[in-house]
N, CA, C and O atoms as a Tinker XYZ file with bonds, in Angstrom:
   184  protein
     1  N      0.844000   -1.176000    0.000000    73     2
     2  CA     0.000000    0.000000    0.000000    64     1     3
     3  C      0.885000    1.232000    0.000000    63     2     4     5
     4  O      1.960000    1.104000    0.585000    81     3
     5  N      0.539000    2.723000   -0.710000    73     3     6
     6  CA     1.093000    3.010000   -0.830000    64     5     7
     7  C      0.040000    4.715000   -0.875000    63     6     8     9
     8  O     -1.008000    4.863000   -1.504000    81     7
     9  N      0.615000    5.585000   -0.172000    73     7    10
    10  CA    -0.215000    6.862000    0.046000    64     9    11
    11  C      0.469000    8.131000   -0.849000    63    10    12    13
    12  O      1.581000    7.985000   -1.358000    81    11
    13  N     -0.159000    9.158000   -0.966000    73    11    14
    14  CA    -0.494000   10.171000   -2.282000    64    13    15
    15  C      0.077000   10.981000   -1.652000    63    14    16    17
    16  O     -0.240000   10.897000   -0.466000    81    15
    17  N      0.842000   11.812000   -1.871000    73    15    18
    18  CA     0.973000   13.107000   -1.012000    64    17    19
    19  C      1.681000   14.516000   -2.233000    63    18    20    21
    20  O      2.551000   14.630000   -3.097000    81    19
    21  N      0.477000   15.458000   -1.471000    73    19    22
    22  CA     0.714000   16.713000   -2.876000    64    21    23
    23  C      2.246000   17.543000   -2.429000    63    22    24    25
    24  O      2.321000   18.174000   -1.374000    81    23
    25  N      2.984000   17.472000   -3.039000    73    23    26
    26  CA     3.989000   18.526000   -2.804000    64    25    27
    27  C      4.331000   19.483000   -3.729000    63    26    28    29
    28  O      4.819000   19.134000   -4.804000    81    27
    29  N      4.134000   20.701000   -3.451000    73    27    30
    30  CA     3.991000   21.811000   -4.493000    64    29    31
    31  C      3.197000   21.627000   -5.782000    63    30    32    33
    32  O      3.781000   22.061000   -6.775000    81    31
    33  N      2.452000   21.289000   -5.913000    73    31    34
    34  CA     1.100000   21.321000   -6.194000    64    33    35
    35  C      1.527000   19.767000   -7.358000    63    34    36    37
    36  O      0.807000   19.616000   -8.345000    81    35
    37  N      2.469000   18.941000   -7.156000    73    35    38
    38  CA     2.731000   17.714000   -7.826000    64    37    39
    39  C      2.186000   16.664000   -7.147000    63    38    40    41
    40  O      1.974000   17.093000   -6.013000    81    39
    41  N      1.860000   15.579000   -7.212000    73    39    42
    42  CA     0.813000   14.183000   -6.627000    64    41    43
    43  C      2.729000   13.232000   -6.632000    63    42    44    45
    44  O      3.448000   13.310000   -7.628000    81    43
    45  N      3.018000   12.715000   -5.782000    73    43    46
    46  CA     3.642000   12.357000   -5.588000    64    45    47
    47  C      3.394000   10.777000   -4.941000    63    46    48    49
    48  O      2.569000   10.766000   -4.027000    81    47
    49  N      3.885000    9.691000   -5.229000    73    47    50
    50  CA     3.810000    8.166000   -4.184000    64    49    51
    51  C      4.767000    8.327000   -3.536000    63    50    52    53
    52  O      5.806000    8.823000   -3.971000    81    51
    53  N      4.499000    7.741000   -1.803000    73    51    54
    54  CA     5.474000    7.309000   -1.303000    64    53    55
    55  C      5.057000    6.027000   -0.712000    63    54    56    57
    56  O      4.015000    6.171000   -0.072000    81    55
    57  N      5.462000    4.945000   -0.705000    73    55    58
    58  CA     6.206000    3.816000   -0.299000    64    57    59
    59  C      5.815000    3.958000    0.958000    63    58    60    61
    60  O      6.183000    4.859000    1.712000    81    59
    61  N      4.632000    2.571000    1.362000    73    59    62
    62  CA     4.536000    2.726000    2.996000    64    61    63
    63  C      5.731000    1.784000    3.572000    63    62    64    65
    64  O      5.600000    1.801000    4.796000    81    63
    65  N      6.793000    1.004000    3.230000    73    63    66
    66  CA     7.353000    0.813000    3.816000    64    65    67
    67  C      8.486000    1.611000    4.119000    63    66    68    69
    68  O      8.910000    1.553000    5.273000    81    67
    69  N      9.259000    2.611000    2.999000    73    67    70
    70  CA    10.426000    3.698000    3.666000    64    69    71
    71  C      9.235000    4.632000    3.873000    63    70    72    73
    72  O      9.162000    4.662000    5.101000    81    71
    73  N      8.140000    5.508000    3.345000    73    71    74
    74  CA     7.559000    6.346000    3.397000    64    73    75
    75  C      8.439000    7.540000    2.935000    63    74    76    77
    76  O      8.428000    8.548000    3.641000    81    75
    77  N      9.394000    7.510000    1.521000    73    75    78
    78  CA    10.164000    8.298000    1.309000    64    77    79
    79  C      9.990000    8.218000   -0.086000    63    78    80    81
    80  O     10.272000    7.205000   -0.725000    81    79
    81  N      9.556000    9.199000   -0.559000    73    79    82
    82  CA     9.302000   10.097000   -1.813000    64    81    83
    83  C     10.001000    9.086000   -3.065000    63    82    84    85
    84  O     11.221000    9.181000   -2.934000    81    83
    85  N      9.713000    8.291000   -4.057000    73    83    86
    86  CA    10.602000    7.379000   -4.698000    64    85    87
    87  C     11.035000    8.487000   -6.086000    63    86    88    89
    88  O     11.846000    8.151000   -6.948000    81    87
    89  N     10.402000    9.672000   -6.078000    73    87    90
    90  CA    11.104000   10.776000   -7.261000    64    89    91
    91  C     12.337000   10.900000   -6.542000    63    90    92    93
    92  O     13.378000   10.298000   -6.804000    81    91
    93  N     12.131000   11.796000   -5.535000    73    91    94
    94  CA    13.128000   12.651000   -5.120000    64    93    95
    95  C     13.986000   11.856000   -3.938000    63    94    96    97
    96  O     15.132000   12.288000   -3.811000    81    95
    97  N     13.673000   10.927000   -3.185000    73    95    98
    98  CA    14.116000   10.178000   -2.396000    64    97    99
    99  C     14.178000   10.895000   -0.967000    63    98   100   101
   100  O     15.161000   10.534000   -0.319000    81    99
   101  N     13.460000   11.711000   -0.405000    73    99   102
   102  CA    13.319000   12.710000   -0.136000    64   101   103
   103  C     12.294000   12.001000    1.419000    63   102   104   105
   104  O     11.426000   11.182000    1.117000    81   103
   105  N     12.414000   12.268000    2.593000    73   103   106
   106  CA    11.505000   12.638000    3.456000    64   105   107
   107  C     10.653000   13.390000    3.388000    63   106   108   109
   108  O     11.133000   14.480000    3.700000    81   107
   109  N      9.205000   13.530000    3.067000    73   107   110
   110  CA     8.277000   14.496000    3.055000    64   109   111
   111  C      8.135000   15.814000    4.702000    63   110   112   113
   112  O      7.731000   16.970000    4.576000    81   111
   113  N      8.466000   15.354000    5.701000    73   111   114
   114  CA     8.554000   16.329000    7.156000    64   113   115
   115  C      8.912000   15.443000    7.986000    63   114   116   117
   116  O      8.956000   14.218000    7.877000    81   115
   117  N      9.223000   16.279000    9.013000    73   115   118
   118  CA     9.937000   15.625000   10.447000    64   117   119
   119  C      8.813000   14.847000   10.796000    63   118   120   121
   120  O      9.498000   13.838000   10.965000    81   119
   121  N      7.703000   14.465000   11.041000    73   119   122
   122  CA     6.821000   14.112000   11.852000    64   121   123
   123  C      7.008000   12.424000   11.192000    63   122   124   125
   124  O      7.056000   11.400000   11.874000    81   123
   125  N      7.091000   12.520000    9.663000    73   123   126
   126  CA     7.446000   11.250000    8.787000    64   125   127
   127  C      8.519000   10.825000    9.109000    63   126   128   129
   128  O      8.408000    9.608000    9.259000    81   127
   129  N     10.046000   11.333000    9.405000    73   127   130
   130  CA    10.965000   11.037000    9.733000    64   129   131
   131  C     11.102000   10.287000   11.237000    63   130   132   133
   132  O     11.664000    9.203000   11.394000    81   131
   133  N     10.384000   11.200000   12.472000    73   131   134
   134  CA    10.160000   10.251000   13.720000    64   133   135
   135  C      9.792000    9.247000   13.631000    63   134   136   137
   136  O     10.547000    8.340000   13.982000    81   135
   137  N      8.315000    8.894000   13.066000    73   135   138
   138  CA     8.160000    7.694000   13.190000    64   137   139
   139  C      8.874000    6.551000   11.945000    63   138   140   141
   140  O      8.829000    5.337000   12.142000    81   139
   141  N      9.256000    6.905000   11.190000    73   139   142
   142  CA    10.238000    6.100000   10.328000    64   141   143
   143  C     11.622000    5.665000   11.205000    63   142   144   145
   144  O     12.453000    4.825000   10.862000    81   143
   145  N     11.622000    6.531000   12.506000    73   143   146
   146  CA    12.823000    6.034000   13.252000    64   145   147
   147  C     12.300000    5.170000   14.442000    63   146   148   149
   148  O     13.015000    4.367000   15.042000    81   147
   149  N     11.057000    5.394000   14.712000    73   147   150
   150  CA    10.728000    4.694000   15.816000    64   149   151
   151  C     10.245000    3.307000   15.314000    63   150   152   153
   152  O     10.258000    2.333000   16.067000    81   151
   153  N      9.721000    3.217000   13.734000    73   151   154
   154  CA     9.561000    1.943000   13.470000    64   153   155
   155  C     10.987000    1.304000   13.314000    63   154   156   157
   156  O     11.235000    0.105000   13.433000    81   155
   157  N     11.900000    2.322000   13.022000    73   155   158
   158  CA    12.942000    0.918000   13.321000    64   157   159
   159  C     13.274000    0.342000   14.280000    63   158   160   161
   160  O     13.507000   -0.863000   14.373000    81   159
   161  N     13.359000    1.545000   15.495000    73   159   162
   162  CA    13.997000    1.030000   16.590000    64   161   163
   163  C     12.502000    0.126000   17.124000    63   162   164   165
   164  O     12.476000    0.005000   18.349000    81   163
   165  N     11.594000   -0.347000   16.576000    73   163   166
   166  CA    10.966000   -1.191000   17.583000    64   165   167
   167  C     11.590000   -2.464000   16.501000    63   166   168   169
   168  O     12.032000   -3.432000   17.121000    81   167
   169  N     11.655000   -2.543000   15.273000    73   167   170
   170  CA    12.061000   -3.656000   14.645000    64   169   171
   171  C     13.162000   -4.196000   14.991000    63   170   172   173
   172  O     13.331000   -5.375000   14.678000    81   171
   173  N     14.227000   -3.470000   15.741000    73   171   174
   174  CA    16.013000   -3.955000   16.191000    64   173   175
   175  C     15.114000   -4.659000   17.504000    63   174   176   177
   176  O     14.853000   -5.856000   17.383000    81   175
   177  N     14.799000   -4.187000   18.326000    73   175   178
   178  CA    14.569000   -4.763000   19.621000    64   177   179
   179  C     13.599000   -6.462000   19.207000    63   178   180   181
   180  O     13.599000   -7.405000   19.997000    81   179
   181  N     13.173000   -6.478000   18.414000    73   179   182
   182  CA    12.449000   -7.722000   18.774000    64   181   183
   183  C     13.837000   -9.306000   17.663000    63   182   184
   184  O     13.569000  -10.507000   17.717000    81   183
């Protein structure tokens, strides 16, 4: 699955598993970036 997101008025996919822009390779905002770090660190611990 995979979610839409407008950036400067372009329709962009990102990838629910990095959740990182596959044009630009790009983090869309910090709020995407936290939890892209917190899903890892729960994936190392188990």
């Amino acid at each position: 699955m995979s979610k839409v997101y407008d950036r400067g008025g372009k329709m962009n996919v990102y990838s629910a598993d990095g959740k990182i822009c596959q044009k630009s390779k790009k983090i869309p905002n910090v709020n995407t970036l936290l939890n892209v770090l917190r899903e890892m660190g729960k994936q190392k611990r188990h």
